[in-house]
N, C-alpha and C positions, 0 to 999 in steps of 0.2 A: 727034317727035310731042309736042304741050304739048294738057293734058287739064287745064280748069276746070272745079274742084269749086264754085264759087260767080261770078256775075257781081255788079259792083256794081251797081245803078243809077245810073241817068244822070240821077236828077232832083235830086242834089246842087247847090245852089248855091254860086253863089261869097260866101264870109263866113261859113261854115256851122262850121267848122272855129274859127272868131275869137269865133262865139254860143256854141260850146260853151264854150270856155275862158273865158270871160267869166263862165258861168252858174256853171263849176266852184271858180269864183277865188269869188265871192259865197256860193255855199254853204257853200264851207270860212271863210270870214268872220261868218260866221252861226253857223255850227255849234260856232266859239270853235276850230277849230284844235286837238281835245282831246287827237289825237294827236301832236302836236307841242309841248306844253307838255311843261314836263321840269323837277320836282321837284325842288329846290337849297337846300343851309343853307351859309352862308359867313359868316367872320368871321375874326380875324386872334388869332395867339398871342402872348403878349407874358408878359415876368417882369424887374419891376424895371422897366418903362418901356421896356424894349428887344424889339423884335420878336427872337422865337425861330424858326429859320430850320430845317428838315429833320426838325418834330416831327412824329409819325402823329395824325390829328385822326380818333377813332373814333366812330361811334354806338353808344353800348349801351344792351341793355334792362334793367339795374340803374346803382345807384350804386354801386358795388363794383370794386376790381381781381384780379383772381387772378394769381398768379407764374404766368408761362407763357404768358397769354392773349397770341393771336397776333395781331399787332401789321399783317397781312398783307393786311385788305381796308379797309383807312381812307384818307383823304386825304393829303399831307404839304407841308409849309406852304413858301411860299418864301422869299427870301431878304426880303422883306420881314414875315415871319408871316404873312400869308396863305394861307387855303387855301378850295375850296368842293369840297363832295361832291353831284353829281350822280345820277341817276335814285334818288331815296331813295323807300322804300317810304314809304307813310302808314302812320304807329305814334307811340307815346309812344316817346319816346331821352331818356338822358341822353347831352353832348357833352363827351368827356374829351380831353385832347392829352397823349403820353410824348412826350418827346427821348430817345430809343433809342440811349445812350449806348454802348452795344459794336455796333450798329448787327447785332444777330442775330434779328431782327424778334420779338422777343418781351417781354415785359415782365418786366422782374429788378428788386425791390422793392426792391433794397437800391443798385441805383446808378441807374437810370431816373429824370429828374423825370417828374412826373403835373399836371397841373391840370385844373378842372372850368369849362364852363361853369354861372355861378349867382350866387348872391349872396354876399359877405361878411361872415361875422361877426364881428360888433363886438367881441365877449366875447373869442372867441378867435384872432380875426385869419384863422378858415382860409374858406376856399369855401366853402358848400352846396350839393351841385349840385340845377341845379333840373331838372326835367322837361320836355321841350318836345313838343308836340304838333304831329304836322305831317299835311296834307290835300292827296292828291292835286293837282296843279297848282302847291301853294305855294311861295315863294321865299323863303326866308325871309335876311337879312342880319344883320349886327352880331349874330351867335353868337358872341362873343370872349371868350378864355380871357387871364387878364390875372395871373395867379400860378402857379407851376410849387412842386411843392414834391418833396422823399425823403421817403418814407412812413419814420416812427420803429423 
């Protein structure tokens, strides 16, 4: 026994099926695709001119490291220093890279190198990390960290 809960109609035409997907394809083209943009900062590590290859590339919300901070939800660069970190919230970051030298995913101040992305100062030769503002959709590129240092 076969019991229909609904019948279709029969005034379907033929192409109906082709207008819709047509109209849906245009919509979502108009409408910028909002959910399918996907929030990215990428740039390459480097110290001394040489890309640094397996560092953790973190966001954080200070300039600061603390012994311990875990090393566990950041990017890690590859054999060329490259790295880019995906679905990133909108916030103010600063963008540091460790080389996780006993590779225990934490940061140990005394054998870990660190660099910031930022500017260079002249005076003193080290990094400033600067602050980066990011906004929903944005992509942001060339965030590269280009000195590695051991904290004193």
């Amino acid at each position: 026994m076969i019991v229909k809960f609904f019948t279709l109609p029969s005034t379907r035409k033929e192409g109906d099926m082709e207008k819709f997907f047509a109209f849906l394809s245009i919509f979502m083209i108009i409408s910028g695709c909002e959910w399918l943009k996907e929030t990215t900062i990428s740039g390459t590590v480097s110290n001394g001119g040489e890309p640094v290859s397996g560092a953790v590339v973190l966001l954080l919300e200070s300039d600061s490291l603390e012994a311990g901070l875990s090393l566990a939800n950041g990017s890690i660069t590859d054999l060329n220093g490259m790295y880019e970190i995906r679905r990133v919230e909108p916030g103010n970051y600063y963008i540091s890279a460790i080389k996780d030298a006993n590779e225990n995913l934490q940061y140990d101040k005394e054998i870990d190198m660190f660099g910031w992305y930022g500017k260079r100062d002249t005076l003193t030769c080290l990094t400033i990390p600067r602050q980066i503002t990011i906004a929903k959709g944005d992509n942001l590129t060339g965030i590269d960290i280009d000195t590695l240092y051991i904290a004193p």
